[in-house]
OpenMM code with the backbone's topology and positions (N, CA, C; nanometers):
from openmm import Vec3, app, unit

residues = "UNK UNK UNK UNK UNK UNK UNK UNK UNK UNK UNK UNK UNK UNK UNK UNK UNK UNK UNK UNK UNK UNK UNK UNK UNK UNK UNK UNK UNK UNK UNK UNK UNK UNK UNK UNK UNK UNK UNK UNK UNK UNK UNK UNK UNK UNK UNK UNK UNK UNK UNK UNK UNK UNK UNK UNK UNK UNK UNK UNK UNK UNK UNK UNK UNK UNK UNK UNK UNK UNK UNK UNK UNK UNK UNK UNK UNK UNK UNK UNK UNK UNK UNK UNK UNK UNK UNK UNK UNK UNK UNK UNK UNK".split()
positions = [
    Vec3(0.0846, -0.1171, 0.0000),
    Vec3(0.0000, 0.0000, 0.0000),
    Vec3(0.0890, 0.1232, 0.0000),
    Vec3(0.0795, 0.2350, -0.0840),
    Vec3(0.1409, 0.3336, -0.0788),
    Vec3(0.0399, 0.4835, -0.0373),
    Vec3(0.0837, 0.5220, 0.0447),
    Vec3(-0.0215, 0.6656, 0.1167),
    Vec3(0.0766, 0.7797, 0.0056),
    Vec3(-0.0803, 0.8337, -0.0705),
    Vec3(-0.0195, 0.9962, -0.1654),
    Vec3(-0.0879, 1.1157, -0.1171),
    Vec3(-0.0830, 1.2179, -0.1128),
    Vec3(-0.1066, 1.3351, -0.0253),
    Vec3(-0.2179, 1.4258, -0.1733),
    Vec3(-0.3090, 1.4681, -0.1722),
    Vec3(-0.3922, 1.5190, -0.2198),
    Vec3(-0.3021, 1.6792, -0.2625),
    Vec3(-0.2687, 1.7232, -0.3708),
    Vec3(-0.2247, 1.8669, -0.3970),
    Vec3(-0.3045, 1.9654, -0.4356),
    Vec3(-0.2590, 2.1046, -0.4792),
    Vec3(-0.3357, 2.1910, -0.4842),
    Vec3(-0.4283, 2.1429, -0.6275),
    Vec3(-0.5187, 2.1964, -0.6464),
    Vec3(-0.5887, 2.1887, -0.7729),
    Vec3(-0.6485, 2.0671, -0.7885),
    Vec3(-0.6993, 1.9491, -0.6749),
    Vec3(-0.7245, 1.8172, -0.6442),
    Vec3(-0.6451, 1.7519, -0.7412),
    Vec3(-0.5050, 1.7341, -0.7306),
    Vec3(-0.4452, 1.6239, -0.8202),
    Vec3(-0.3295, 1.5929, -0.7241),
    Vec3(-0.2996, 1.4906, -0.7681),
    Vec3(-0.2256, 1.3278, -0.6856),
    Vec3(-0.1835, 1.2759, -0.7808),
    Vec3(-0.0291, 1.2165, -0.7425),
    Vec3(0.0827, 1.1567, -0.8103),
    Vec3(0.0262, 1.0610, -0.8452),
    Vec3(0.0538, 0.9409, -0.9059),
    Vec3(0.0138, 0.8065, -0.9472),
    Vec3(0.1963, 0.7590, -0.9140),
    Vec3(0.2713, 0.6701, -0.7976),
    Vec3(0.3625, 0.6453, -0.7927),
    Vec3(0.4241, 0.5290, -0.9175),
    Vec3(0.5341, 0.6166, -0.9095),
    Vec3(0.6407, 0.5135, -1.0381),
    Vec3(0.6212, 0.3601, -1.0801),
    Vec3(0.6004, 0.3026, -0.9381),
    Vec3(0.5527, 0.1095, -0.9693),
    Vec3(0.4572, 0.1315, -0.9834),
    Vec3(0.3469, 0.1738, -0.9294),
    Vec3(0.2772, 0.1599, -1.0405),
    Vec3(0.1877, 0.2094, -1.1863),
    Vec3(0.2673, 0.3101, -1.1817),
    Vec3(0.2465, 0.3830, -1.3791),
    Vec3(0.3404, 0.2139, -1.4726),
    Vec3(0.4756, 0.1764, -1.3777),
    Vec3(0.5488, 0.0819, -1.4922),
    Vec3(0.4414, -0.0260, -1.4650),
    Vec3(0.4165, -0.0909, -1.3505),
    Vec3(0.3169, -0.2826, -1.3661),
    Vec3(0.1655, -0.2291, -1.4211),
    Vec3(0.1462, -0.0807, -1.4264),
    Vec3(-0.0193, -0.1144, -1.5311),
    Vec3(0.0512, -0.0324, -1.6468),
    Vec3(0.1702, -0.0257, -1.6982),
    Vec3(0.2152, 0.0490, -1.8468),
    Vec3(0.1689, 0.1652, -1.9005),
    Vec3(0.1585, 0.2896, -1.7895),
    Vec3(0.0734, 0.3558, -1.8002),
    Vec3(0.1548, 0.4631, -1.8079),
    Vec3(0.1329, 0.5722, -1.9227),
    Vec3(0.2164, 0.6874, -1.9316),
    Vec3(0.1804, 0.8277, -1.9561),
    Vec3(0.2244, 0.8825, -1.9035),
    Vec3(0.1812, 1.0902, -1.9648),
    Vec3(0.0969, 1.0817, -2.0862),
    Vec3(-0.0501, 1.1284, -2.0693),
    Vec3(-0.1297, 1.1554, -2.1525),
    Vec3(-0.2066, 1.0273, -2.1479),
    Vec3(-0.1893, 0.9423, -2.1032),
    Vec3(-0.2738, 0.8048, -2.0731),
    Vec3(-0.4122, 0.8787, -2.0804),
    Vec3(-0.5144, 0.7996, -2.0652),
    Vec3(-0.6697, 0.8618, -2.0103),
    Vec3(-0.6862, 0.7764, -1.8898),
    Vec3(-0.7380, 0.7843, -1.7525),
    Vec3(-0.8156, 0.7546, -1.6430),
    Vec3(-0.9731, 0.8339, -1.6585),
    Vec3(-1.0388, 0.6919, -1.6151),
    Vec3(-1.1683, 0.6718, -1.5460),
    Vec3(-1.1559, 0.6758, -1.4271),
    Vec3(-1.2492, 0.7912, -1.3634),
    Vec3(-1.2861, 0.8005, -1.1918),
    Vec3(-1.4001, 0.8095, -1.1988),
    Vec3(-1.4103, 0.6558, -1.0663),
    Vec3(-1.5534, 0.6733, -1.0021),
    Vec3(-1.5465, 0.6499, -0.8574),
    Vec3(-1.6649, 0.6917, -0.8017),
    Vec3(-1.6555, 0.6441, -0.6598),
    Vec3(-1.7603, 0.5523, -0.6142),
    Vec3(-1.7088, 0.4090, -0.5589),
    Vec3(-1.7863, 0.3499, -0.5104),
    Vec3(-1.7756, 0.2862, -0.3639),
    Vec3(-1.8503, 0.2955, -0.3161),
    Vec3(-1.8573, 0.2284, -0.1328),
    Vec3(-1.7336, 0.3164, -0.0499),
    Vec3(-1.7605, 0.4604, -0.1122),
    Vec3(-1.6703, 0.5377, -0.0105),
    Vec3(-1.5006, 0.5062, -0.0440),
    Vec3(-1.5123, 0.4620, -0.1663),
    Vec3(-1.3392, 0.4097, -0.2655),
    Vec3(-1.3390, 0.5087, -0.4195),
    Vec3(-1.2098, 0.5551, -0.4342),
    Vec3(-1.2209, 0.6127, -0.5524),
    Vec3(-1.1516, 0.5366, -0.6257),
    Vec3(-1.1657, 0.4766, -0.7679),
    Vec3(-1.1201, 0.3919, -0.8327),
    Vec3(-1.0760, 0.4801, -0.9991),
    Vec3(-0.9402, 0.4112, -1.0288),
    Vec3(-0.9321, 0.5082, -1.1172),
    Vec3(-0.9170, 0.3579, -1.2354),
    Vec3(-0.9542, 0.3667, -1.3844),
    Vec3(-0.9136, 0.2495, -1.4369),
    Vec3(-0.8588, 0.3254, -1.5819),
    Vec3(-0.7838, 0.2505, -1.6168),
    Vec3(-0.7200, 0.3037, -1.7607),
    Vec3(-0.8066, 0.3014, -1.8785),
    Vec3(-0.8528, 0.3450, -1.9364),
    Vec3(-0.9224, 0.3674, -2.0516),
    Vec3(-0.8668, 0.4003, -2.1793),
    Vec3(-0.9566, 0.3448, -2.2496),
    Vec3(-0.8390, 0.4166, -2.4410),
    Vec3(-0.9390, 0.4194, -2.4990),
    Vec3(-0.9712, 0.5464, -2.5492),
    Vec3(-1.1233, 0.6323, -2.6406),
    Vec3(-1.0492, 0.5637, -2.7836),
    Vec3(-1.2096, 0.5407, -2.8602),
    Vec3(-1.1848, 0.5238, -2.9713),
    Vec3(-1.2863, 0.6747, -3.0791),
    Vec3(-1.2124, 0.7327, -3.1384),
    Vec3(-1.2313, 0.8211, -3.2192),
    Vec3(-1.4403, 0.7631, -3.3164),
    Vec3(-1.5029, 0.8873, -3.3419),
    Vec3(-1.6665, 0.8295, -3.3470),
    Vec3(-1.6117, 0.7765, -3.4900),
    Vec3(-1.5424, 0.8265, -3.5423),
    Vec3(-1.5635, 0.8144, -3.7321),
    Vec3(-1.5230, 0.6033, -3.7567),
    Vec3(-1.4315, 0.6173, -3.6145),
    Vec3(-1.4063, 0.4981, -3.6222),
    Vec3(-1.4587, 0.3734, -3.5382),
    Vec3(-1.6164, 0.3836, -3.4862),
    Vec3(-1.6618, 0.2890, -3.3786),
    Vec3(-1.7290, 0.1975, -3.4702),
    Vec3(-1.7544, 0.2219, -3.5627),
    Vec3(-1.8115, 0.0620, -3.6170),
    Vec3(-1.7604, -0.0184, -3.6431),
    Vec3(-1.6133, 0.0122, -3.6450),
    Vec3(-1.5170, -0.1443, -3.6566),
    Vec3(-1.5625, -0.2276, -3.4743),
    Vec3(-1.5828, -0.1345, -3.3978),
    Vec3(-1.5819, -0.1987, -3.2511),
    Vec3(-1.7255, -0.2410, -3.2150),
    Vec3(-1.8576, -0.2597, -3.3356),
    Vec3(-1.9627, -0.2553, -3.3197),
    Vec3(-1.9772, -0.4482, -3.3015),
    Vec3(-2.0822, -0.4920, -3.2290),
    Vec3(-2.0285, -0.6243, -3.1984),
    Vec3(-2.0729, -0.7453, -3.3383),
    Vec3(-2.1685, -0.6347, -3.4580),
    Vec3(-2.1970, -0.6980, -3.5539),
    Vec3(-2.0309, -0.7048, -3.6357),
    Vec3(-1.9904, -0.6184, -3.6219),
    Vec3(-1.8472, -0.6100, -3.7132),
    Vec3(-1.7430, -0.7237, -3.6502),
    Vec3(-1.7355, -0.7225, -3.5454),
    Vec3(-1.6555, -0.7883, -3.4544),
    Vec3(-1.6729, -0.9333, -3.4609),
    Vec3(-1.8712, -0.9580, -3.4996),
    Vec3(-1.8321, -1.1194, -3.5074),
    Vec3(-1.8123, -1.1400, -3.6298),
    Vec3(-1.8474, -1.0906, -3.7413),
    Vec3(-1.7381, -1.0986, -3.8798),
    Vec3(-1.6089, -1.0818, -3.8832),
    Vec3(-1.5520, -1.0309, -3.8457),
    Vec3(-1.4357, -0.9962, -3.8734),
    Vec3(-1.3318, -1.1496, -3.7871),
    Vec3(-1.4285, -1.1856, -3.6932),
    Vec3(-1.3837, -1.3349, -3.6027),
    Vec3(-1.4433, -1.4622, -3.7043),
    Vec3(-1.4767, -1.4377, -3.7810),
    Vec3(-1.5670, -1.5253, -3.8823),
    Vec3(-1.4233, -1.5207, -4.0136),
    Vec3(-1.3836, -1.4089, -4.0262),
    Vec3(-1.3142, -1.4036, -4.1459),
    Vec3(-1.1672, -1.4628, -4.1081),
    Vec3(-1.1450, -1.4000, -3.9685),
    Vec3(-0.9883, -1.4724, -3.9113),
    Vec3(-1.0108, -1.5679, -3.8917),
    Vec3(-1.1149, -1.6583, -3.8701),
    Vec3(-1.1175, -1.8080, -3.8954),
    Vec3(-1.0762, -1.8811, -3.9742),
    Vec3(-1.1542, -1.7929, -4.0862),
    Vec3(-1.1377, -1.8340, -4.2464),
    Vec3(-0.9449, -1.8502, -4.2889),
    Vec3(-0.9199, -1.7663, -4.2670),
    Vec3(-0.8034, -1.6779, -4.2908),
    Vec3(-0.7049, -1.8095, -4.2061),
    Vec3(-0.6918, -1.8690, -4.1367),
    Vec3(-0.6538, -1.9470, -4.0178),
    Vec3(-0.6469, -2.0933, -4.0948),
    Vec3(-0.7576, -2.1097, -4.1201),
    Vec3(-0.8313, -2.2901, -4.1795),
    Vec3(-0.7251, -2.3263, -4.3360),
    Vec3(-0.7074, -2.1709, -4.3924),
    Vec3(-0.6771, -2.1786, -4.4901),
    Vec3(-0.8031, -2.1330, -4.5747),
    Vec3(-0.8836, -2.1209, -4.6089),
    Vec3(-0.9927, -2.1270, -4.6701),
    Vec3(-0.9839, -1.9775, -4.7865),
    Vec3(-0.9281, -1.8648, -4.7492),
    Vec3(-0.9176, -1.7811, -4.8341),
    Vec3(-0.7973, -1.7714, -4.9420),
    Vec3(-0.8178, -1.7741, -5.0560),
    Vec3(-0.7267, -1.7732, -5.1786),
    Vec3(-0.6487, -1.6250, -5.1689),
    Vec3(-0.5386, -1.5556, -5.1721),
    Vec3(-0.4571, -1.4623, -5.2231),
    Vec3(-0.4279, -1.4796, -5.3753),
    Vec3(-0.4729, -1.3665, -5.4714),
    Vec3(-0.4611, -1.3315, -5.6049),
    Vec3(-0.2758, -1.2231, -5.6043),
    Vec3(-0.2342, -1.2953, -5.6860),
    Vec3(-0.1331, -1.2347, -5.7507),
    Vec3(-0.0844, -1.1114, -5.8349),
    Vec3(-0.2326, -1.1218, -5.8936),
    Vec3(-0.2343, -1.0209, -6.0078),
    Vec3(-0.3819, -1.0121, -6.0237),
    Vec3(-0.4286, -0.8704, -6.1246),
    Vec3(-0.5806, -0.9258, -6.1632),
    Vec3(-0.6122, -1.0205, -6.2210),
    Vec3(-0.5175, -1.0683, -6.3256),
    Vec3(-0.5847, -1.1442, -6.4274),
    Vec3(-0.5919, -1.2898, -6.2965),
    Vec3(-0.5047, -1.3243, -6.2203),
    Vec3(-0.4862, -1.4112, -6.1208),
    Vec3(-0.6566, -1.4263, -6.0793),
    Vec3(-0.7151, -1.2881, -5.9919),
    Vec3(-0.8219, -1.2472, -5.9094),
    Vec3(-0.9402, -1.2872, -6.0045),
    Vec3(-0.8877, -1.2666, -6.1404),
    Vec3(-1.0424, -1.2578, -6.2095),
    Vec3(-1.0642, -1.4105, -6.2523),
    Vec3(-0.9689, -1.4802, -6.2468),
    Vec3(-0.9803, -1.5952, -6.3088),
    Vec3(-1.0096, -1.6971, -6.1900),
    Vec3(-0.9739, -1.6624, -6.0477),
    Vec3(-1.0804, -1.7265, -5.9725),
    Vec3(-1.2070, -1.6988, -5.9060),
    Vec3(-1.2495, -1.5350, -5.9793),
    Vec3(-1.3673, -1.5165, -5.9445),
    Vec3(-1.4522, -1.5846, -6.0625),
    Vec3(-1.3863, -1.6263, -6.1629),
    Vec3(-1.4633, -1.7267, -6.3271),
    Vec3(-1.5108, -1.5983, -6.3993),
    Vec3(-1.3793, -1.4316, -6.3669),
    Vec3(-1.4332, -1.3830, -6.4797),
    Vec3(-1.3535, -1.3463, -6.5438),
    Vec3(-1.2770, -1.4634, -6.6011),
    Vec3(-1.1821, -1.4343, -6.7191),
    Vec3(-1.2608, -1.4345, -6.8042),
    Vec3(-1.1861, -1.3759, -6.9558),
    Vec3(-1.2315, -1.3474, -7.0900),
    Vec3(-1.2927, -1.4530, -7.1644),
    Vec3(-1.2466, -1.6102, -7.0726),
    Vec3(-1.2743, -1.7356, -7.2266),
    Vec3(-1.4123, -1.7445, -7.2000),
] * unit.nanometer
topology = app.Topology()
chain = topology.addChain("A")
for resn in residues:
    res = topology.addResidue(resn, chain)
    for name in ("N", "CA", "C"):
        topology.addAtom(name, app.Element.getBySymbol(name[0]), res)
């Protein structure tokens, strides 16, 4: 247990062990809440709005659907177009 002293402007150190065992650095973001008379602070990482539908849980179980795929073997890599088109069956013959 480490005792930190409250400073002017309500802010408090976060000591050295532990910013290094939770990897936590200048400009980090913290969550504060208070519960049962405890203030709890937890690390947080915002994701930008333009970019939340990759984190939407419909995207998320596709995208676990496709790294499956991707895993099994099941998806082909094209070389070239003519490669791409000729296993989508839309080559020229």
């Amino acid at each position: 247990m480490v005792i930190i002293e409250i400073k002017k402007k309500s802010q408090v150190t976060i000591p050295v062990q532990i910013m290094k065992k939770l990897n936590l650095h200048v400009g980090d973001l913290l969550q504060i809440e208070e519960k049962d008379g405890r203030i709890i602070l937890t690390p947080v990482v915002t994701i930008p709005k333009d970019q939340a539908w990759f984190y939407s849980e419909k995207w998320q179980k596709e995208e676990s659907i496709v790294e499956n795929e991707i895993k099994e073997g099941k998806l082909l890599v094209a070389n070239s177009l003519e490669e791409l088109f000729e296993d989508l069956g839309l080559n020229d013959e």
